[in-house]
Gaussian input, Z-matrix of N, CA and C with variables (Angstrom, degrees):
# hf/3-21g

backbone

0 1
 N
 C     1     B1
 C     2     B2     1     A1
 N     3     B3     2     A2     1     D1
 C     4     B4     3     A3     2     D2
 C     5     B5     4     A4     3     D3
 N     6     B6     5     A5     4     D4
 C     7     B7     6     A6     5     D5
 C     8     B8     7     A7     6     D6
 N     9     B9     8     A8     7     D7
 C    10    B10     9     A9     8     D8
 C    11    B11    10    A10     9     D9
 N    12    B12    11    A11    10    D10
 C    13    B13    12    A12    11    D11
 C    14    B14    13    A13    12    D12
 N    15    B15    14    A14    13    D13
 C    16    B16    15    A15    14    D14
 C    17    B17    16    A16    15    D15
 N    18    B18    17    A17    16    D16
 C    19    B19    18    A18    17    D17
 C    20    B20    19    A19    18    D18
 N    21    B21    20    A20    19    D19
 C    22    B22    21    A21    20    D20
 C    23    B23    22    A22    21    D21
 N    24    B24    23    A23    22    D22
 C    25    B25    24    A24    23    D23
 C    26    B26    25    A25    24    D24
 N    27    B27    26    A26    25    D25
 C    28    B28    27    A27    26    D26
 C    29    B29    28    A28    27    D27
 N    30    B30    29    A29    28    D28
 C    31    B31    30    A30    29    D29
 C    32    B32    31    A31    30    D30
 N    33    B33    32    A32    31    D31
 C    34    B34    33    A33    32    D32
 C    35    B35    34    A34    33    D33
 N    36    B36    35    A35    34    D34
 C    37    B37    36    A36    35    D35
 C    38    B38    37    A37    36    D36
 N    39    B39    38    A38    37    D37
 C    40    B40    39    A39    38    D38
 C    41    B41    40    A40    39    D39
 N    42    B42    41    A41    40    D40
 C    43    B43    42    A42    41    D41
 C    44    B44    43    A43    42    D42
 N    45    B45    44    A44    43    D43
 C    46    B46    45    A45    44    D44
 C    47    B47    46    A46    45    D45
 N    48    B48    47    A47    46    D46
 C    49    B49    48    A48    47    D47
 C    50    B50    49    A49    48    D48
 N    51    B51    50    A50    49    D49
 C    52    B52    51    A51    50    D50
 C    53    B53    52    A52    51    D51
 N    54    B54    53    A53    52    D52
 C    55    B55    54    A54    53    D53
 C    56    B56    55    A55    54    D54
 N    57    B57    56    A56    55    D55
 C    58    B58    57    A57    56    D56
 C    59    B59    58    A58    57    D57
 N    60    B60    59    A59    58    D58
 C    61    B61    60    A60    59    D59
 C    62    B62    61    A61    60    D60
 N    63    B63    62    A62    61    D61
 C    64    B64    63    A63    62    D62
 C    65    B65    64    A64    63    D63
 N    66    B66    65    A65    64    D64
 C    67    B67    66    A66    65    D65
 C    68    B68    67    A67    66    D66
 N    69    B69    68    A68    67    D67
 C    70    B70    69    A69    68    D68
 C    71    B71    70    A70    69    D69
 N    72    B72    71    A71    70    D70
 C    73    B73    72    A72    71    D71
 C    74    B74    73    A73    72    D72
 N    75    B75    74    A74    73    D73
 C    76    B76    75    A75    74    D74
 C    77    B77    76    A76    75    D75
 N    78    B78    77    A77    76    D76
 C    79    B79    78    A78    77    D77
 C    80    B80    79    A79    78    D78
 N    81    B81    80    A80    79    D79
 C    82    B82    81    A81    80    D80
 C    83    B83    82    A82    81    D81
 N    84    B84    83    A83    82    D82
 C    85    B85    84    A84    83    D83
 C    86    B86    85    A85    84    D84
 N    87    B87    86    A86    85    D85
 C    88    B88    87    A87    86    D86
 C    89    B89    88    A88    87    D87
 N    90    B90    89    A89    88    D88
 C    91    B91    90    A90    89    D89
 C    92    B92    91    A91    90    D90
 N    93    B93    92    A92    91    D91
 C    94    B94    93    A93    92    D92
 C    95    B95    94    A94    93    D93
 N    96    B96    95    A95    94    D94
 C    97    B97    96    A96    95    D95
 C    98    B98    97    A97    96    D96
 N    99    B99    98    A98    97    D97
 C   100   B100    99    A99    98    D98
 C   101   B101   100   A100    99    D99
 N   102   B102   101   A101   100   D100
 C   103   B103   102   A102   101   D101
 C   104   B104   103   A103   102   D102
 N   105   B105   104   A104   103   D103
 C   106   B106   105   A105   104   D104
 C   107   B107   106   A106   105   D105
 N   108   B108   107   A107   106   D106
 C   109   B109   108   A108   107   D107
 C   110   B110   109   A109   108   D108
 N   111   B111   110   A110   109   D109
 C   112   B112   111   A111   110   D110
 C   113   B113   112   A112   111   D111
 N   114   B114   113   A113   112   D112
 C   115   B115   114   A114   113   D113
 C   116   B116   115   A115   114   D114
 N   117   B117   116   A116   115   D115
 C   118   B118   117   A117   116   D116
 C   119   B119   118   A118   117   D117
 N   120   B120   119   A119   118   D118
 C   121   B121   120   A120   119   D119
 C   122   B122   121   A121   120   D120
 N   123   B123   122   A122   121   D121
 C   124   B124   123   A123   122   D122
 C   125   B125   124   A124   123   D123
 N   126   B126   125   A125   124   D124
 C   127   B127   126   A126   125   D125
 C   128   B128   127   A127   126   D126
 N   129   B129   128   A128   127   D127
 C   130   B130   129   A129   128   D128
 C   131   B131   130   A130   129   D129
 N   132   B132   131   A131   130   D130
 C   133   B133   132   A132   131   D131
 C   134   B134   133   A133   132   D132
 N   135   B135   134   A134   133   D133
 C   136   B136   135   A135   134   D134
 C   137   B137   136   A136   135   D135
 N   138   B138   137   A137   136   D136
 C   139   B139   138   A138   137   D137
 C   140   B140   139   A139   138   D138
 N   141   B141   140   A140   139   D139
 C   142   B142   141   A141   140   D140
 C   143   B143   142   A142   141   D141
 N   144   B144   143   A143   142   D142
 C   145   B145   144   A144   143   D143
 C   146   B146   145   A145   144   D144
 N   147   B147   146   A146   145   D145
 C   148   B148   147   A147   146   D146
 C   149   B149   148   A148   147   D147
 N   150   B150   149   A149   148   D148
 C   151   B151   150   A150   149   D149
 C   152   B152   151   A151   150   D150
 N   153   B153   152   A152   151   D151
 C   154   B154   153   A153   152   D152
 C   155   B155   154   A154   153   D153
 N   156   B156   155   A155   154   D154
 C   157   B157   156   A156   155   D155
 C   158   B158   157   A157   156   D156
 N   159   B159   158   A158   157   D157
 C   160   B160   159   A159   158   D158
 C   161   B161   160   A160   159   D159
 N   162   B162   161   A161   160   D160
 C   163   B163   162   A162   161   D161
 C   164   B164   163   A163   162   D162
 N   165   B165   164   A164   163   D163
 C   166   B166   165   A165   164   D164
 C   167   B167   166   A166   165   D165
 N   168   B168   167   A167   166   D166
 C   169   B169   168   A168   167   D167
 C   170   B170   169   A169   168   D168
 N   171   B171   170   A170   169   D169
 C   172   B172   171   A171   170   D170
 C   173   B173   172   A172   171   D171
 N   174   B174   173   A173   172   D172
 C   175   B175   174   A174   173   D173
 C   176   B176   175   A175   174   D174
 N   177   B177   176   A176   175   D175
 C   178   B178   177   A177   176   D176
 C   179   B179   178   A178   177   D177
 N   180   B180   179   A179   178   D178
 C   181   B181   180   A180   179   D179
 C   182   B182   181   A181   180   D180
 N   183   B183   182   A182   181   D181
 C   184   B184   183   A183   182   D182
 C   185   B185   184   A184   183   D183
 N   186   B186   185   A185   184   D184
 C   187   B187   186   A186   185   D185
 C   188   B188   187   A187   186   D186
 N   189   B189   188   A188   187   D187
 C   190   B190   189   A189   188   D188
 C   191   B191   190   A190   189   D189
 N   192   B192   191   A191   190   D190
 C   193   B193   192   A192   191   D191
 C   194   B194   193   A193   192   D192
 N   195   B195   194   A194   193   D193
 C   196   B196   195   A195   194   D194
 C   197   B197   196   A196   195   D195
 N   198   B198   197   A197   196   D196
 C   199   B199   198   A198   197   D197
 C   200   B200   199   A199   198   D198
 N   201   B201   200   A200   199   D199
 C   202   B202   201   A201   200   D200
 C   203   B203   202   A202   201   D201
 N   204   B204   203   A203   202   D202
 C   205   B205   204   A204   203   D203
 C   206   B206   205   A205   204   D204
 N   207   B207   206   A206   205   D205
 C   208   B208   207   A207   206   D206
 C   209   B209   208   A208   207   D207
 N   210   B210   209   A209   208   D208
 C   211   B211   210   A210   209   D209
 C   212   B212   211   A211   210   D210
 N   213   B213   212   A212   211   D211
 C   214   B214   213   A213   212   D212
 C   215   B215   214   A214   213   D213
 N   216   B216   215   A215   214   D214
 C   217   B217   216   A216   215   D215
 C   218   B218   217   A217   216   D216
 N   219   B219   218   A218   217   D217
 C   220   B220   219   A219   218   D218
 C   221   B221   220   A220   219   D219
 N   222   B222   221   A221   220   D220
 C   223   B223   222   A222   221   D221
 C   224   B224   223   A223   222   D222
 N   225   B225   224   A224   223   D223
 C   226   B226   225   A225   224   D224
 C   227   B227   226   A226   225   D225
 N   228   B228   227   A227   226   D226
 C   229   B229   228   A228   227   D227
 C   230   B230   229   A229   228   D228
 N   231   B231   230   A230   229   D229
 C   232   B232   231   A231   230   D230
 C   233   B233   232   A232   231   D231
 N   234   B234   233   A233   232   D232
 C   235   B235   234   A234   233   D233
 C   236   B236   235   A235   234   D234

   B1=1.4414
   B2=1.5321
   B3=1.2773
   B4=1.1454
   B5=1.6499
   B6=1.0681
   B7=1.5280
   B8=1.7131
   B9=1.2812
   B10=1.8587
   B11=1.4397
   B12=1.8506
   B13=1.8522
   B14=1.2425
   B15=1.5994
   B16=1.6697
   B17=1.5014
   B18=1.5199
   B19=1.2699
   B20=1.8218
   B21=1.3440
   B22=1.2035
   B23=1.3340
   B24=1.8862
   B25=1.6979
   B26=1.6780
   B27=1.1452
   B28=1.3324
   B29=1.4483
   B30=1.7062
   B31=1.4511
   B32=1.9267
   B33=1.7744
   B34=1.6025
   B35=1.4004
   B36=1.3792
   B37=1.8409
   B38=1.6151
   B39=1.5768
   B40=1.5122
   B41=1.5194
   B42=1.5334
   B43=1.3122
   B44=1.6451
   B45=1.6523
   B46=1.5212
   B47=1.1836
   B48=1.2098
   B49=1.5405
   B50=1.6894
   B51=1.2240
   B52=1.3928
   B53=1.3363
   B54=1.3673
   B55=1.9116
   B56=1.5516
   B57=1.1507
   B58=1.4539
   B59=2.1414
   B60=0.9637
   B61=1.5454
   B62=1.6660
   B63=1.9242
   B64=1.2095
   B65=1.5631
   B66=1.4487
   B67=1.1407
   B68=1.6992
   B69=1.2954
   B70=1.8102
   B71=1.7495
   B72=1.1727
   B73=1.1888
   B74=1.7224
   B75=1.2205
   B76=1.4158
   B77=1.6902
   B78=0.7834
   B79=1.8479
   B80=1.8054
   B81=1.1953
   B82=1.5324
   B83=1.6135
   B84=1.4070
   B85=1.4032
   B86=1.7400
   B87=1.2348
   B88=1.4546
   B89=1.6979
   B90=1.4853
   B91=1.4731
   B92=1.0260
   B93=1.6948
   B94=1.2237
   B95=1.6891
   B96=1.0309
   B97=1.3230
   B98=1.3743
   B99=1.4775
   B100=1.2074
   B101=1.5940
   B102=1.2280
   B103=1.5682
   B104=2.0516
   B105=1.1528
   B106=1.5396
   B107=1.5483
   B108=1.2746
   B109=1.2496
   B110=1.6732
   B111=1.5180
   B112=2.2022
   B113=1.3768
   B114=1.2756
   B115=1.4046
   B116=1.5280
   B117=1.5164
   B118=1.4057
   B119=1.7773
   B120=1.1789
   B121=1.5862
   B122=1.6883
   B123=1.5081
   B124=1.1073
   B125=1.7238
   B126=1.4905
   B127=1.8002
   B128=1.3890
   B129=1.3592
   B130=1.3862
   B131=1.7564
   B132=1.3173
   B133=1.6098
   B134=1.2082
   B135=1.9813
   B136=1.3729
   B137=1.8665
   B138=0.4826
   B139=1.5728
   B140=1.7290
   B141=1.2481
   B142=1.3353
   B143=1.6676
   B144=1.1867
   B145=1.7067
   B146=1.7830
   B147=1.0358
   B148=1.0623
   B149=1.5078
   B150=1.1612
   B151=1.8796
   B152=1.3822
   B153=1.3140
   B154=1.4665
   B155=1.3076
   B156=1.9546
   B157=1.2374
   B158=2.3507
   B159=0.8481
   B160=2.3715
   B161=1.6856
   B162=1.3816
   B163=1.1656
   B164=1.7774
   B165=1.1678
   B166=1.6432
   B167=1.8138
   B168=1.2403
   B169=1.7575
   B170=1.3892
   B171=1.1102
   B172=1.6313
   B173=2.3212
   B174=1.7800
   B175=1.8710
   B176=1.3563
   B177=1.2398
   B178=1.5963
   B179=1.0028
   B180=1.4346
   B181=1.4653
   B182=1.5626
   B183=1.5214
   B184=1.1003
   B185=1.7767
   B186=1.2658
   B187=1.2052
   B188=1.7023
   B189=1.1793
   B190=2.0596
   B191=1.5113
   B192=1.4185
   B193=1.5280
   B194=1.2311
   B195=1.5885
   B196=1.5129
   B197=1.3054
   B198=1.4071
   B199=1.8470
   B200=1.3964
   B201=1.1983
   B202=1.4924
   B203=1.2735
   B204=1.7540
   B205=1.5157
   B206=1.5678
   B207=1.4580
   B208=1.2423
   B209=1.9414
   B210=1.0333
   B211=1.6137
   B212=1.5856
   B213=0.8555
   B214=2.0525
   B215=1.2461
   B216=1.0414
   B217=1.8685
   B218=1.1889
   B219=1.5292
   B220=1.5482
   B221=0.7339
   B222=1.3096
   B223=1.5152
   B224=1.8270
   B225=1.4054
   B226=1.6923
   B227=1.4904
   B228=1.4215
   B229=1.6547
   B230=2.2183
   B231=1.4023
   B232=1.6399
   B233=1.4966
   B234=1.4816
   B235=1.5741
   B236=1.6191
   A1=108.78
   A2=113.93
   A3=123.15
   A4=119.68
   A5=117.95
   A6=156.18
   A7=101.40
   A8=99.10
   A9=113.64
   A10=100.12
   A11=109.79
   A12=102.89
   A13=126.38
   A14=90.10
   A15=123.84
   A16=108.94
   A17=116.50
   A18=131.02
   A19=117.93
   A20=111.17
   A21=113.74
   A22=106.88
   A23=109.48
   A24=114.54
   A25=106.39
   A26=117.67
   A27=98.49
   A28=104.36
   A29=96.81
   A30=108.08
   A31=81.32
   A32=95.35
   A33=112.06
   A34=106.50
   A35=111.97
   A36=121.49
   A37=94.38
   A38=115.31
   A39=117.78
   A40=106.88
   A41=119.56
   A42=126.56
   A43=96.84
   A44=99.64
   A45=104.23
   A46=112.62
   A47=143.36
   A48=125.03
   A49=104.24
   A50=118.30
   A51=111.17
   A52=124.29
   A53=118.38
   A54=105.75
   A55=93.41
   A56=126.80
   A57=120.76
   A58=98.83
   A59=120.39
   A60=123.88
   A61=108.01
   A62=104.98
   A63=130.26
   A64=113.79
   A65=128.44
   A66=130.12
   A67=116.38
   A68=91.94
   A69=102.57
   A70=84.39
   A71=147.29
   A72=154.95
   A73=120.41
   A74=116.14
   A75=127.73
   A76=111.98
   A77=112.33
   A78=134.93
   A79=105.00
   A80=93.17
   A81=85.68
   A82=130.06
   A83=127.20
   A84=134.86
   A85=112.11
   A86=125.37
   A87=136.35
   A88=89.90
   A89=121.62
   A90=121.04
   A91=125.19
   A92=158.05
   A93=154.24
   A94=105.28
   A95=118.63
   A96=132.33
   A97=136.16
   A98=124.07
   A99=161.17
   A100=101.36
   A101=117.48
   A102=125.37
   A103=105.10
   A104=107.41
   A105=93.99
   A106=148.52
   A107=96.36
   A108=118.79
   A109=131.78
   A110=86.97
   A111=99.87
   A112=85.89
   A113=155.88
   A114=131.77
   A115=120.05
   A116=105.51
   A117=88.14
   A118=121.42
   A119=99.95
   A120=88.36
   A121=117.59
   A122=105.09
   A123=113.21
   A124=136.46
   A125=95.21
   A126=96.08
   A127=126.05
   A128=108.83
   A129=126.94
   A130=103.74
   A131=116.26
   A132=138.68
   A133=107.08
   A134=100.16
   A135=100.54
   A136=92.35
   A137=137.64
   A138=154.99
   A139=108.07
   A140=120.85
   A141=133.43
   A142=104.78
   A143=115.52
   A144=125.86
   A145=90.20
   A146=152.40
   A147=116.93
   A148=144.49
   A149=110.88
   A150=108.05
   A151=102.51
   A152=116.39
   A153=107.10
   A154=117.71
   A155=113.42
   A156=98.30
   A157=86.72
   A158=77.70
   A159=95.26
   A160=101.57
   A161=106.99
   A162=116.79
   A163=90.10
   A164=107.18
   A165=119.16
   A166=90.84
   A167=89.66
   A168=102.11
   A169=89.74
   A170=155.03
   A171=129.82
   A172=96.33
   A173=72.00
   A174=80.26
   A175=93.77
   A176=127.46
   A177=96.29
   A178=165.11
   A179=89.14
   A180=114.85
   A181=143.45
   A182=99.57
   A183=114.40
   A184=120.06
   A185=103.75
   A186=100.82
   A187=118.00
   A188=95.17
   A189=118.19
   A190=79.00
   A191=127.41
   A192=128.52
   A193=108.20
   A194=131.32
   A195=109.78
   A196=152.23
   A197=95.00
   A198=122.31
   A199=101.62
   A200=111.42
   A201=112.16
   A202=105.81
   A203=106.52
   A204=129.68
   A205=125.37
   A206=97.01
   A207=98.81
   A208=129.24
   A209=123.21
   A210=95.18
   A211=114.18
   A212=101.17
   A213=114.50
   A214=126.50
   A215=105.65
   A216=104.89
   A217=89.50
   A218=133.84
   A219=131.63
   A220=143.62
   A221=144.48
   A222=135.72
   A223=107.05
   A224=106.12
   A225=94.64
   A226=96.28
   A227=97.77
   A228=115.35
   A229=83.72
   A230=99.21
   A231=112.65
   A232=90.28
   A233=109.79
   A234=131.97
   A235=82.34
   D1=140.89
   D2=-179.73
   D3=-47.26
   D4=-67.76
   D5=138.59
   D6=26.65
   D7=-38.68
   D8=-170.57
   D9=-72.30
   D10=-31.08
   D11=-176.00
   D12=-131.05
   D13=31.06
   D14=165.60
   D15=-79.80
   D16=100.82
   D17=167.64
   D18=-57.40
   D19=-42.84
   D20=-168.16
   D21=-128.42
   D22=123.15
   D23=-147.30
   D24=-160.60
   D25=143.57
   D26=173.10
   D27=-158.47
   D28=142.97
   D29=-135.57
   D30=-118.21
   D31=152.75
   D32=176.49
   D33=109.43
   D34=-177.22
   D35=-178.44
   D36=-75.14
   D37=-71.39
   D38=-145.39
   D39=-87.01
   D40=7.08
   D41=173.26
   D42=-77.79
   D43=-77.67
   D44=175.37
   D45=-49.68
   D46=3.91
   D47=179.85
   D48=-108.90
   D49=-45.01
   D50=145.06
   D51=-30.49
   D52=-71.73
   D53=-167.87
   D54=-62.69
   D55=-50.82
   D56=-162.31
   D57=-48.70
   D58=-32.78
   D59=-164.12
   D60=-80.79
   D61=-39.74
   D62=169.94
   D63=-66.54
   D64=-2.57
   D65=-164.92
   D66=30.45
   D67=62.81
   D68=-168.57
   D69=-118.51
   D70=-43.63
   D71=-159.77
   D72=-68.59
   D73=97.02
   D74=172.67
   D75=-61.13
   D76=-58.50
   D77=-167.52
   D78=-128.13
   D79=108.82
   D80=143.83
   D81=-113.83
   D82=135.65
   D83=-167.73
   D84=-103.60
   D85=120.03
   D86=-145.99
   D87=-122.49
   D88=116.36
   D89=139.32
   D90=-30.52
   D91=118.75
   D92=136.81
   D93=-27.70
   D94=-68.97
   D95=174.25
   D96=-45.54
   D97=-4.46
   D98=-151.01
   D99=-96.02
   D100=131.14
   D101=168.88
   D102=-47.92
   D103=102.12
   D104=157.31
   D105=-21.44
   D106=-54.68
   D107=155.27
   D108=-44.61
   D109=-42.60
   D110=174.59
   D111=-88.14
   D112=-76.75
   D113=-148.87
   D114=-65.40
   D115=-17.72
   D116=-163.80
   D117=-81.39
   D118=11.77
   D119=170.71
   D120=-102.55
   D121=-27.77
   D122=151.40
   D123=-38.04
   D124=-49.37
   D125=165.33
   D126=-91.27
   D127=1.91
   D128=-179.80
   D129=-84.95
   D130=-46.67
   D131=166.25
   D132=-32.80
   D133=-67.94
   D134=-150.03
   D135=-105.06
   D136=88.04
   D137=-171.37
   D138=177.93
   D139=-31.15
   D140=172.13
   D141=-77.94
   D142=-43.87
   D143=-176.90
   D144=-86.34
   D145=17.87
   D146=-159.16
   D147=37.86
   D148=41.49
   D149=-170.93
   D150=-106.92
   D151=123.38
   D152=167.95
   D153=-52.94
   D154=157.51
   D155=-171.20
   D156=-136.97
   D157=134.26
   D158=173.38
   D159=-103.78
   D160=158.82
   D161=-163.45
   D162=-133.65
   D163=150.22
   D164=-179.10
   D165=-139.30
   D166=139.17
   D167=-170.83
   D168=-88.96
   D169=3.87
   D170=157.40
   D171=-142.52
   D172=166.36
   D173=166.17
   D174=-82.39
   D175=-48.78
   D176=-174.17
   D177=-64.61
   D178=-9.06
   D179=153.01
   D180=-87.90
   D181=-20.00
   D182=146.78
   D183=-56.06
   D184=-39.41
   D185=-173.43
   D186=-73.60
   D187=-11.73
   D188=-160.65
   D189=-84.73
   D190=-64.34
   D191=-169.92
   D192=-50.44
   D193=-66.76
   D194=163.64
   D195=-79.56
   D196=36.55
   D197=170.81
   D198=58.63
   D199=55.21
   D200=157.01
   D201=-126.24
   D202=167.23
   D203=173.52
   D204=-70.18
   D205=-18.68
   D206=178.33
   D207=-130.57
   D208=-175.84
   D209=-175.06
   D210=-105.94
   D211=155.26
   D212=-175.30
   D213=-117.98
   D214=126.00
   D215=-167.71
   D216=-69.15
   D217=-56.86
   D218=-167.45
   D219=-129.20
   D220=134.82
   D221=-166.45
   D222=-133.82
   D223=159.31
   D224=162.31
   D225=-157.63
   D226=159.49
   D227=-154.39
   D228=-98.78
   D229=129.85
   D230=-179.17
   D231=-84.45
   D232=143.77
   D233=179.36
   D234=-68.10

């Protein structure tokens, strides 16, 4: 995944939901594992903006990819 040599990124719900609103958002990256309810406005957003969107089968690994301690439903890669 790209995501590993993405310098500029921002990780959580209301981070990514910001750039996605800011049209700052290239990629957005979605937990599998994630409450339905928290992603779905997020892919509702960025499907409206056009942003592609990747899926990671856990937060914790999502969270491992953007070098944090803990896990993240979402992240999106800044243009």
């Amino acid at each position: 995944m790209e995501f590993n040599k993405a310098t500029n990124f921002r990780v959580g719900l209301k981070s990514s939901l910001r750039a996605l609103k800011d049209n700052c958002a290239e990629k957005l990256i979605i937990a599998e594992d994630c409450d339905q309810h928290v992603s779905r406005q997020l892919i509702e957003l960025a499907k409206e903006k056009s942003v592609t969107i990747e899926y990671v089968d856990t937060m914790k690994n999502l969270g491992q990819l953007c070098q944090i301690d803990v896990g993240a439903a979402a992240a999106v890669i800044i243009k």
